[in-house]
N, C-alpha and C positions, 0 to 999 in steps of 0.2 A: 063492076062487081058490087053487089048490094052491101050494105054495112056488116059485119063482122058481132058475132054475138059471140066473143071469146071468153073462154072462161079456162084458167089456169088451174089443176088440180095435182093434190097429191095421186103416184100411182100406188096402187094396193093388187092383192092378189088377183082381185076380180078385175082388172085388167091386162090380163099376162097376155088374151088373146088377141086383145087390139095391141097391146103395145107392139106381141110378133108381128102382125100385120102390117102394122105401119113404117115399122122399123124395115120392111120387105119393100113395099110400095117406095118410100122413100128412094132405098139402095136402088133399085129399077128406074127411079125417074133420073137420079143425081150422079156427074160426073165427079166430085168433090170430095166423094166417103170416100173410104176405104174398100169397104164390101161393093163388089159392083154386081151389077144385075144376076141374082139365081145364087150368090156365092152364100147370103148367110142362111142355113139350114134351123134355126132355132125356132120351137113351137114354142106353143103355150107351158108346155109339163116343163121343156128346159128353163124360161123365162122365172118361173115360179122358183124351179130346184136353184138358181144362181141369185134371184133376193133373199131365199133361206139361207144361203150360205155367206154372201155380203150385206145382209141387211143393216149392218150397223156403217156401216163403209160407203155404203151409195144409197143417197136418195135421187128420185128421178121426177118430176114433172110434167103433166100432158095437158098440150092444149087443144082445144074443140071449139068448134063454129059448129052452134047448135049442135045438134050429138057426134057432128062426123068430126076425127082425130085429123089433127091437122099438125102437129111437129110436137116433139119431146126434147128436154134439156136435164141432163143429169150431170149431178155433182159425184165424185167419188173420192173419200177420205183415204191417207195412207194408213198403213196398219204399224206401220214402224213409231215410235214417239218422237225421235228426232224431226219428223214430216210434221209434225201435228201443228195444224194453223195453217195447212196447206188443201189444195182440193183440185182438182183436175176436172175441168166441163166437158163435157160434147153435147151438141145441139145439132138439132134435125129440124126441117121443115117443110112439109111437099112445096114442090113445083109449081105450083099455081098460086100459092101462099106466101110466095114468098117477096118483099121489102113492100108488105103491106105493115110493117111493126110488129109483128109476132115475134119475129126471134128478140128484137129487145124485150119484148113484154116478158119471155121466156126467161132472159139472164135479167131482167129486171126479181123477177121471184126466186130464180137459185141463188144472187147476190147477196138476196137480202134472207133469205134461210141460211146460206154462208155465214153472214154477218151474225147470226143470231144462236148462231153454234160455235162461234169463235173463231172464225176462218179467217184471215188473215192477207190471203193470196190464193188467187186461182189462176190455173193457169191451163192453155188450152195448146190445141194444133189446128194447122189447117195448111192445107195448100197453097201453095206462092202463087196460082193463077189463079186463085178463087179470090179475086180482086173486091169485091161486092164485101165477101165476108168480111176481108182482113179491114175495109174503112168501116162496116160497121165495129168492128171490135177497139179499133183505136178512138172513132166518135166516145166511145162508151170507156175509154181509158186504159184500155189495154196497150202494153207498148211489147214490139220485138226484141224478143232474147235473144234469138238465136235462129240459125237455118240451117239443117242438115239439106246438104246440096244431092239433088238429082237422087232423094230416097224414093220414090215411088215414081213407078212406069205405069205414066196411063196413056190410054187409047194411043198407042205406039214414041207417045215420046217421054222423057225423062220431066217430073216435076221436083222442088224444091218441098220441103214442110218447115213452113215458118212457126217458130214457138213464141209463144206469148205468154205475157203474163200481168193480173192488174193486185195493186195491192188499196183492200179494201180499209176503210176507214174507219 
């Protein structure tokens, strides 16, 4: 694959259409989400109507190889004060793209916007067989909290969803 002309941006309104899109493309190629192929219904007008309503609560991150969108990383703050200094991630990345360094590059820019808004700890999910992910997240300093056992059924058999969490400095 030729080099990578990645560029990590803030998302704004005038990407509500590629973010639905990609956030679809994504779901379609990946065993790992939650939403699996056809399941999430959100256009661009929903995308828009839920940063008007969380915008102070979630920011989100896109990155691109030359113009085509290539994975997104979103932080999302609690609304309660006791939470505050905490932040929940999900990250995305197509299929083709992926353990080329994107998804570090991705939590490398929400870490440090984290960091920069006083965040304290982030902390994520992911599936117990999604092996790739969980040594990327612990390379990067994440450790296991916890495991809710055999919470999601995919492709006919029982997975585990390992919780993580890293406390930033």
């Amino acid at each position: 694959m030729p080099k990578l002309d990645l560029k990590i941006i803030p998302f704004t309104y005038k990407h509500a259409h590629v973010f639905s899109k990609l956030r679809r493309d994504i779901d379609n190629d990946s065993e790992h989400l939650l939403a699996k192929k056809d399941e999430r219904r959100e256009n661009a007008i929903h995308i828009i109507a839920k940063l008007i309503i969380s915008q102070r609560r979630t920011v989100t991150f896109l990155a691109f190889d030359n113009k085509l969108d290539i994975g997104y990383v979103s932080l999302v703050f609690p609304k309660f004060t006791k939470l505050k200094g905490n932040s929940y991630l999900t990250i995305a990345v197509r299929e083709k793209y992926r353990g080329m360094g994107i998804g570090g590059a991705l939590m490398d820019k929400a870490e440090s916007y984290a960091k920069s808004v006083g965040v304290r700890r982030v902390e994520l999910e992911v599936f117990g067989k999604n092996i790739k992910a969980i040594e990327l997240y612990k390379k990067r300093g994440y450790e296991t909290e916890g495991i809710k056992k055999e919470a999601v059924f995919n492709n006919g058999h029982f997975d585990d969803i390992v919780i993580m969490a890293k406390r930033l400095k």
